[in-house]
matplotlib code that plots the C-alpha trace (Angstrom):
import matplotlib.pyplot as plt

x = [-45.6, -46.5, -45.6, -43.3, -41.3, -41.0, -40.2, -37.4, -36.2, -35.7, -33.2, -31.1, -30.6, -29.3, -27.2, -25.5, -25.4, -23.5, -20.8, -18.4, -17.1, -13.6, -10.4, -8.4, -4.4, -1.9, -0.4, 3.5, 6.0, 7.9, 11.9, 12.8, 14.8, 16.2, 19.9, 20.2, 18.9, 17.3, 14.2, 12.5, 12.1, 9.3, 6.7, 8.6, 11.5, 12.8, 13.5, 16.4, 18.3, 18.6, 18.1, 15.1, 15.1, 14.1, 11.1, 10.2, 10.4, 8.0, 5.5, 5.0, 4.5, 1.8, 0.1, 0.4, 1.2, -1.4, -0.4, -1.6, -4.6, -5.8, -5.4, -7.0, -10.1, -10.5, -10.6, -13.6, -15.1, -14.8, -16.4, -19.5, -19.8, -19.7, -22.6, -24.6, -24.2, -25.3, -28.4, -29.1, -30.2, -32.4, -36.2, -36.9, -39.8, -41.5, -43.6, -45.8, -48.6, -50.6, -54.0, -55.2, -57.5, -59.8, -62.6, -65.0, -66.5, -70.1, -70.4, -68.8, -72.3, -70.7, -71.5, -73.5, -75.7, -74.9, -71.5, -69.7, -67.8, -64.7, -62.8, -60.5, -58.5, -56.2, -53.4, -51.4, -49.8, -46.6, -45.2, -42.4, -40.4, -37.8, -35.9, -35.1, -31.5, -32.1, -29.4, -26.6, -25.9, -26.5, -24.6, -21.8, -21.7, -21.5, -18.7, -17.0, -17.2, -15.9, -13.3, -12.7, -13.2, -10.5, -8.5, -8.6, -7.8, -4.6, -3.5, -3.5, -1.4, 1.0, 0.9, 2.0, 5.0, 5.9, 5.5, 7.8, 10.3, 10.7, 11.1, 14.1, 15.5, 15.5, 16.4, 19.4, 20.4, 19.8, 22.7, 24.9, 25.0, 25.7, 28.8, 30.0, 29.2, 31.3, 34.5, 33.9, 34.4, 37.6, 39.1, 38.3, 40.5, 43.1, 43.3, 43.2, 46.2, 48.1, 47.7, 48.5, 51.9, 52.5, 51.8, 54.6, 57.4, 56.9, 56.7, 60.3, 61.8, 61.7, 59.6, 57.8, 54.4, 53.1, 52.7, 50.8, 48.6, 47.7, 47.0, 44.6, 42.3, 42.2, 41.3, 38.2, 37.3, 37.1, 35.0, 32.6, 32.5, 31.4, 28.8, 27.4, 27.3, 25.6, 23.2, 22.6, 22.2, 19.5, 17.6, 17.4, 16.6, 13.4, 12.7, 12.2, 10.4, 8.1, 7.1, 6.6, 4.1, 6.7, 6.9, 10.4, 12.0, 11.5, 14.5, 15.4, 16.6, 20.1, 22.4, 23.1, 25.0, 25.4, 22.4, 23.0, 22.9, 19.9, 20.6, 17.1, 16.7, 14.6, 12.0, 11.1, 9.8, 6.7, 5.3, 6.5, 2.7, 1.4, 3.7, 2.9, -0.2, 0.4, 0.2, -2.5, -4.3, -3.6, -5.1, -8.4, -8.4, -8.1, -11.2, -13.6, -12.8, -14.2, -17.0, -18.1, -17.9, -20.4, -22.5, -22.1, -23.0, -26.2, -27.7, -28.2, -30.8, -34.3, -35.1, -37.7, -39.6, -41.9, -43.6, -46.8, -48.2, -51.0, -52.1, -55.8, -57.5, -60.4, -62.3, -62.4, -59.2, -60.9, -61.5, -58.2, -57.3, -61.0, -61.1, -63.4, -60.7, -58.2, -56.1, -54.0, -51.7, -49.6, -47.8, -44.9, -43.2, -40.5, -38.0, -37.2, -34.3, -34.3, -32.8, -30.4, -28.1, -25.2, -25.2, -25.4, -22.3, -20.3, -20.6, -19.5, -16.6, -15.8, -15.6, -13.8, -10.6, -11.3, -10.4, -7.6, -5.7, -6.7, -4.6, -1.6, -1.2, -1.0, 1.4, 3.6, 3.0, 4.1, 7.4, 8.2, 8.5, 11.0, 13.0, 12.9, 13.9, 16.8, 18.0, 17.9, 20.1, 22.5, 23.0, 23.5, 25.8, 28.1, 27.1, 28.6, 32.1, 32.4, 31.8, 34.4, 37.3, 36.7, 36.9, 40.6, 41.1, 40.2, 41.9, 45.0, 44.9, 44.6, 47.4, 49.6, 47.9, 49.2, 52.6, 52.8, 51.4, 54.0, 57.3, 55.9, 55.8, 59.1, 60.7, 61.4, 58.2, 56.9, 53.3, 52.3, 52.9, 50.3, 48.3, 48.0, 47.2, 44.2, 42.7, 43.3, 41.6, 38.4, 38.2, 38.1, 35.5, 33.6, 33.6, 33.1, 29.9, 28.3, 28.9, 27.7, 24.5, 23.6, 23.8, 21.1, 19.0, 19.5, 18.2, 15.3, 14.2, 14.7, 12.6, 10.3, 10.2, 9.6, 6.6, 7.6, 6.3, 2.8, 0.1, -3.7, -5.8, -8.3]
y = [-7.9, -9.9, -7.6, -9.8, -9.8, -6.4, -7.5, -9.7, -7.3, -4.7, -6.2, -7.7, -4.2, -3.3, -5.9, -4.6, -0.9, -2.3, -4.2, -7.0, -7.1, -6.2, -8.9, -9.3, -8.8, -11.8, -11.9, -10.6, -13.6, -14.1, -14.9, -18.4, -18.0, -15.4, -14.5, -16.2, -19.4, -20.0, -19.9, -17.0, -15.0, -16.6, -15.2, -13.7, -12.6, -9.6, -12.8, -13.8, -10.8, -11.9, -8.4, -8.2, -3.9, -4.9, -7.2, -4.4, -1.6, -3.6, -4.4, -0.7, 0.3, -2.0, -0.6, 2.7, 3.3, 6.1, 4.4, 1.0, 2.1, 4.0, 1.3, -0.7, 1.7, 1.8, -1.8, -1.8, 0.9, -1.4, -4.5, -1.9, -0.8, -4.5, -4.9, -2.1, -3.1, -6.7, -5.6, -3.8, -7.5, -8.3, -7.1, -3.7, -3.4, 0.1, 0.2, 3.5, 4.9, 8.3, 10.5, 12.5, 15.4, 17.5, 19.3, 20.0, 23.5, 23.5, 26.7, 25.2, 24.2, 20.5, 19.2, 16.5, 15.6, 12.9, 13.2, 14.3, 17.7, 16.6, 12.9, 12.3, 8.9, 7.0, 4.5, 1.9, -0.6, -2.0, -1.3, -3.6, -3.9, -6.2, -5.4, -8.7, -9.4, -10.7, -9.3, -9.9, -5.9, -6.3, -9.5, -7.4, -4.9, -7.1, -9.2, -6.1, -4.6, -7.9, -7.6, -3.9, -5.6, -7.9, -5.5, -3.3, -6.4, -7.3, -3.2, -3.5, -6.3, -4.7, -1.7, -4.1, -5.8, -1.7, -0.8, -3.7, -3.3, 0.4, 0.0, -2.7, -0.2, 2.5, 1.2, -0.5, 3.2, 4.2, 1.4, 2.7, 6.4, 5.5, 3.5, 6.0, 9.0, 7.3, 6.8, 10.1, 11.4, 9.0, 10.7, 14.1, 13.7, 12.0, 15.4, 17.4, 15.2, 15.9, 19.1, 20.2, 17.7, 20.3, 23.0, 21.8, 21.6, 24.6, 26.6, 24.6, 26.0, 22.2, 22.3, 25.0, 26.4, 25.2, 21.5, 22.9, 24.6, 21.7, 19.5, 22.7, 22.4, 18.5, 19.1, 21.8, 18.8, 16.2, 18.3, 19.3, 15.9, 14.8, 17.0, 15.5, 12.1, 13.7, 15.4, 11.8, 10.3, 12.6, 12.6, 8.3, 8.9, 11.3, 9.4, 6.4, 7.7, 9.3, 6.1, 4.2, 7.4, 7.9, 11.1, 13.8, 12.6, 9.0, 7.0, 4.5, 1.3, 0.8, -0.9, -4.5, -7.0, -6.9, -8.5, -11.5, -11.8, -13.6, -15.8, -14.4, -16.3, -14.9, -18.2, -18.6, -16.1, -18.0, -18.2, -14.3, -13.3, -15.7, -14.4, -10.6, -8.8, -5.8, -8.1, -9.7, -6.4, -5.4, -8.4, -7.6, -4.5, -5.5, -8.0, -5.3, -3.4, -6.4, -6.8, -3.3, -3.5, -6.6, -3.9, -1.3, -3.5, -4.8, -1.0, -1.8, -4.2, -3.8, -3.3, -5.7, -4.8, -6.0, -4.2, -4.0, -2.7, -3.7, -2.4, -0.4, 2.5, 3.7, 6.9, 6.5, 5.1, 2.6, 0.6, -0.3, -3.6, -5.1, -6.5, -3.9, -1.4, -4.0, -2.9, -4.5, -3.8, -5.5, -3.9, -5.3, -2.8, -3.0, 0.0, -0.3, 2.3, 4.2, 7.2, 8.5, 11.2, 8.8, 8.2, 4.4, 4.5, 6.7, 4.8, 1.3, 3.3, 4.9, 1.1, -0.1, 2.9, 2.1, -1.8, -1.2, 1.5, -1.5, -3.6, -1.7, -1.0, -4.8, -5.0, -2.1, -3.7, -7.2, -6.0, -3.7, -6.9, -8.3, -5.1, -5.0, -8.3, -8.3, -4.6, -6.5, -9.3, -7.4, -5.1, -7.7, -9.6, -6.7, -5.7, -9.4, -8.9, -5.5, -6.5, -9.3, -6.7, -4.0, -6.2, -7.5, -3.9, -3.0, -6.1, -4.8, -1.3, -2.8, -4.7, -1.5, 0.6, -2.5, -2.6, 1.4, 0.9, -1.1, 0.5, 3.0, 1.8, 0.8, 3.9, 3.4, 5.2, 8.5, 9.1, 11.0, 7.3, 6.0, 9.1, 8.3, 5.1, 5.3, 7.3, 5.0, 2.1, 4.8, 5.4, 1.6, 1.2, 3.8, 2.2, -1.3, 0.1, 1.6, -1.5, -4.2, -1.9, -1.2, -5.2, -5.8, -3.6, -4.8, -7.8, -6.4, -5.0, -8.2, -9.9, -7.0, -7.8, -11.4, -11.1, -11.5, -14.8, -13.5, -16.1, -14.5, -16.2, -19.1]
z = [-36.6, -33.4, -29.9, -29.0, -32.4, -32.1, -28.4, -29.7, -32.5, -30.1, -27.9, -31.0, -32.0, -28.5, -28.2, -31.5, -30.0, -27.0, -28.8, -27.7, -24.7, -24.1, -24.4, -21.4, -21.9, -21.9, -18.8, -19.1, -19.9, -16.8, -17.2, -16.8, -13.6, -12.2, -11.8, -8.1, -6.7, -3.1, -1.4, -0.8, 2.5, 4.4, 7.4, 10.0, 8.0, 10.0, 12.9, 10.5, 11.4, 14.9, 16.1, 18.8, 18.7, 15.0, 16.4, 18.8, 16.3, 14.0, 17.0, 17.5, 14.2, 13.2, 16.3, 15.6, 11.9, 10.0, 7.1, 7.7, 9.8, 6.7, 4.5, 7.3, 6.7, 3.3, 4.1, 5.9, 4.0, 0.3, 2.6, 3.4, 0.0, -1.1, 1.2, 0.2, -3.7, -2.6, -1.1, -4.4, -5.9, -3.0, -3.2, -1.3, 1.0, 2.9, 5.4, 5.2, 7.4, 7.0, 7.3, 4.3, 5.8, 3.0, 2.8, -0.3, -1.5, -1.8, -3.6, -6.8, -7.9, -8.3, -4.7, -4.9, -2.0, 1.3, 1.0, 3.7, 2.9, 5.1, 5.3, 7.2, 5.2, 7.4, 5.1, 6.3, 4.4, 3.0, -0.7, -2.4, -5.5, -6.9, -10.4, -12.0, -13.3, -16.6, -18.0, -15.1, -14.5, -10.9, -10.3, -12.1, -10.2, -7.1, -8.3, -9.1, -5.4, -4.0, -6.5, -4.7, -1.6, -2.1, -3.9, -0.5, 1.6, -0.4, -0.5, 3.2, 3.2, 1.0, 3.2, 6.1, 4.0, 3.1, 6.5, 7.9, 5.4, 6.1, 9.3, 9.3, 6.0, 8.7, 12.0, 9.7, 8.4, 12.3, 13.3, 10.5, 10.9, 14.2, 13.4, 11.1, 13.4, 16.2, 13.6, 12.2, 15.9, 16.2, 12.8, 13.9, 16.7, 14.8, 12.7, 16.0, 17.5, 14.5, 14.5, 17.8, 17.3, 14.6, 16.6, 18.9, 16.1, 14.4, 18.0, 18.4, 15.0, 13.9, 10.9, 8.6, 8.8, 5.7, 7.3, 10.2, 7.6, 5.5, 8.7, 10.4, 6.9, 7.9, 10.8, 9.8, 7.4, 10.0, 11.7, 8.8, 8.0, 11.8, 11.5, 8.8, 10.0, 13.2, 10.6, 9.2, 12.7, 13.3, 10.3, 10.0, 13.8, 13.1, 10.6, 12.1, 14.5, 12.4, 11.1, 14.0, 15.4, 18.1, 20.0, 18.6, 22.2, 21.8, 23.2, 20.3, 21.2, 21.7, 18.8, 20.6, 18.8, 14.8, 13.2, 11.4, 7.5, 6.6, 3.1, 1.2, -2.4, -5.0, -5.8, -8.9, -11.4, -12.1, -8.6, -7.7, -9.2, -6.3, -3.2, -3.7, -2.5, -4.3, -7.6, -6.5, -5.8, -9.0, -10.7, -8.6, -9.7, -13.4, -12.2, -11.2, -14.2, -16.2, -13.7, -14.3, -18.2, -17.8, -15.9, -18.7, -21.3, -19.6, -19.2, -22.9, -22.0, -20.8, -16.8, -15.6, -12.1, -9.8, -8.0, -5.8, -2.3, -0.4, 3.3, 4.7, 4.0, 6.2, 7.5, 10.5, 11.5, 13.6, 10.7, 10.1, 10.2, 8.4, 5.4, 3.8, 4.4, 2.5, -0.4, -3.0, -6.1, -8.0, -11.0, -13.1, -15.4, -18.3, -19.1, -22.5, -23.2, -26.4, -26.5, -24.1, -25.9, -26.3, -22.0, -22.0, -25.2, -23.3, -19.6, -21.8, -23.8, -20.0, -18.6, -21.1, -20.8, -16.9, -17.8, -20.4, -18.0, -14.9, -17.2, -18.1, -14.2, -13.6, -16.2, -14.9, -11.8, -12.6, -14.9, -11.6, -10.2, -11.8, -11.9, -8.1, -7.7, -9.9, -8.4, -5.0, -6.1, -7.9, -5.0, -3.0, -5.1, -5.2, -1.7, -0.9, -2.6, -0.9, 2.8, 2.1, 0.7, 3.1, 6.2, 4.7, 4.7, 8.8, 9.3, 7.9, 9.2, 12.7, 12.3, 11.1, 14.0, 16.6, 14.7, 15.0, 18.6, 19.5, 17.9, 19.9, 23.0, 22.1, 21.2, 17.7, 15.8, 16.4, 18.2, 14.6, 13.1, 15.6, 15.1, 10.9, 11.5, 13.8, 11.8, 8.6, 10.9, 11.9, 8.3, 6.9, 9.7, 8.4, 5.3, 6.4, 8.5, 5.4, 3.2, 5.9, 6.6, 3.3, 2.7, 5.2, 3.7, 0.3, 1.9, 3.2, -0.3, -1.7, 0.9, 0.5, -3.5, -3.0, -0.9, 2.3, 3.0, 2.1, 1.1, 0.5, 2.8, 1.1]

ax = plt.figure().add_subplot(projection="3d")
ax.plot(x, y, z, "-o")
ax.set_aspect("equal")
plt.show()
């Protein structure tokens, strides 16, 4: 058989070793709408809650976060590595210099005469080499470090939207601990007027102790329970600051006015893929997976090189640099691969796990999706209905405590009356508080699951 049959028969049967390559998955079917209408939250949501501590909480986080700054770096680290791998096609080229110094025995009987028993070789020249990509392992292996690249790029933008959105979640839960702490103090001494009215009757004969009893445990209670909003205060507070890199003793912004409720749709399913880094990431990821099976399956294939050098060699070195010191080389070479203990099977079976787990992830990732954007609208949905009832509610108990406030005044209802129902109005606002709080950061998430405004950059 001709060489190059055998040539050709050779890399037939390694194509067959290396197999097909692997199927990509179908991409998850998306719903046909959601369970809301309306646009979507665009750039420069957190503006739509009208609250500038919000904008100035951001401001400083982004500066400061570790969080994004190490997602910043792995950035810049994938972009070097993606520059490294792309010099890897490129040819290579050495400059080299050097003096060989030896000196022959003459006592080995094997001398032979006017030769000089020491030379002293002075080498200068150049040496290059360039594998050829026949087989597309090295273009592979470039596209998949951009894929990282951009993969890296897009995780940093996610860490941005997470980083924004936790801050607004927090500085919201900041605002309504406060609240709550504040009516929590108001109750507490609601129970402490009570009681000490008690106090006052049973001294007088005029009632029993048991009353006084029941409204002393009320009062304990009130102030257990102050102490836990206070706990709550503290530990949104810390929080907070944590993730803006602010110092324990860090003065938080004051509350200002309530911030307004933005009206964040949920888009359409089928272009939530496109408004999501994290997604996005996640299909790049799936991308370099691919990429680097291509790679795997071309180490099946033979490595063609070029290579060559070409420079002076002269004793003396003054010769150096004439052409009867010139030197040249050129030699191609082919590594056919044969036998490698099952390395080349295992690093295509390896890529191929790497690019069928790549995949599930993007799936997880893109059902997650959904689930987050449906959690957000049902929340706020309910969230919605709540605010509206519990308002009707302080609204009531205001007008009992002005009612009681003013039979008072008048004479005809007892300061315990007034008492009772100041604390019923501290208590609704306490409620109302958690409920219209807890609504703006249901909003958040659901701006938070629908991208944020986020577009990757063409």
């Amino acid at each position: 058989m001709p060489p190059r049959s055998e040539l050709i028969l050779a890399l037939a049967l390694l194509a067959g070793c290396a197999g097909a390559p692997g199927v990509k998955p179908a991409a998850p079917v998306a719903p046909k709408a959601f369970t809301a209408a309306g646009a979507p939250a665009g750039a420069g949501w957190t503006e739509a809650f009208a609250d500038p501590a919000l904008k100035e909480l951001v401001a400083r986080a982004r500066k400061a976060s570790p969080d994004l700054a190490v997602a910043r770096a792995r950035h810049r680290e994938a972009l070097a590595l993606l520059r490294a791998e792309g010099a890897g096609d490129e040819p290579a080229l050495t400059a080299s210099a050097g003096v060989e110094s030896s000196r022959i025995s003459v006592a080995n009987g094997r001398f032979p005469p006017g030769i000089p028993r020491r030379t002293d070789v002075t080498a200068v020249g150049l040496r290059a080499s360039w594998e050829l990509d026949f087989w597309g392992r090295q273009a592979s292996a470039v596209r998949a470090a951009a894929e990282d690249a951009r993969a890296a790029a897009l995780t940093a933008d996610q860490a941005d939207l997470a980083l924004t959105a936790e801050v607004a979640r927090l500085w919201f839960a900041v605002r309504a601990a406060r609240e709550q702490a504040a009516c929590l103090s108001q109750e507490f001494i609601a129970r402490e007027r009570e009681m000490r009215i008690l106090e006052k009757s049973v001294a007088a004969g005029i009632l029993p102790e048991d009353p006084l009893s029941s409204a002393r445990l009320a009062a304990a209670q009130a102030k257990v329970d102050e102490g836990l909003g206070l706990r709550r205060l503290a530990a949104a507070e810390n929080a907070l600051r944590a993730l803006i890199a602010a110092d324990p003793g860090f003065a938080l912004p004051a509350s200002g006015a309530p911030a307004a409720m933005p009206a964040f749709g949920p888009g359409l399913p089928s272009d939530l893929l496109l408004r999501r880094p994290d997604l996005a990431a996640a299909a790049a990821r799936f991308d370099a997976a691919v990429a680097r099976e291509g790679a795997a399956l071309a180490d099946f294939y033979p490595s063609v090189t070029l290579g060559g050098q070409a420079g002076w060699q002269a004793d003396p070195a003054s010769r150096i640099g004439k052409g009867a010191a010139g030197f040249w080389s050129l030699a191609p070479s082919v590594d056919l691969p044969l036998f490698d203990a099952g390395r080349r099977e295992a690093g295509l079976e390896a890529a191929r796990a790497r690019m069928d787990g790549a995949a599930a992830e993007w799936t997880r990732a893109v059902l997650n999706a959904f689930r987050e954007v449906e959690d957000a609208l049902a929340d706020l949905r309910e969230l919605a209905l709540q605010e509206e009832l519990t308002a009707r509610v302080v609204e009531a108990t205001r007008d009992r405590l002005r009612n009681a406030e003013a039979r008072h005044r008048a004479g005809v209802a007892p300061e315990a009356e007034v008492i009772a129902n100041a604390r019923d109005e501290a208590l609704a606002r306490r409620t109302l508080a958690g409920v219209v709080w807890e609504r703006r950061q249901a909003a958040v998430r659901l701006a938070a699951a629908t991208g944020g405004g986020w577009s990757e950059p063409r």
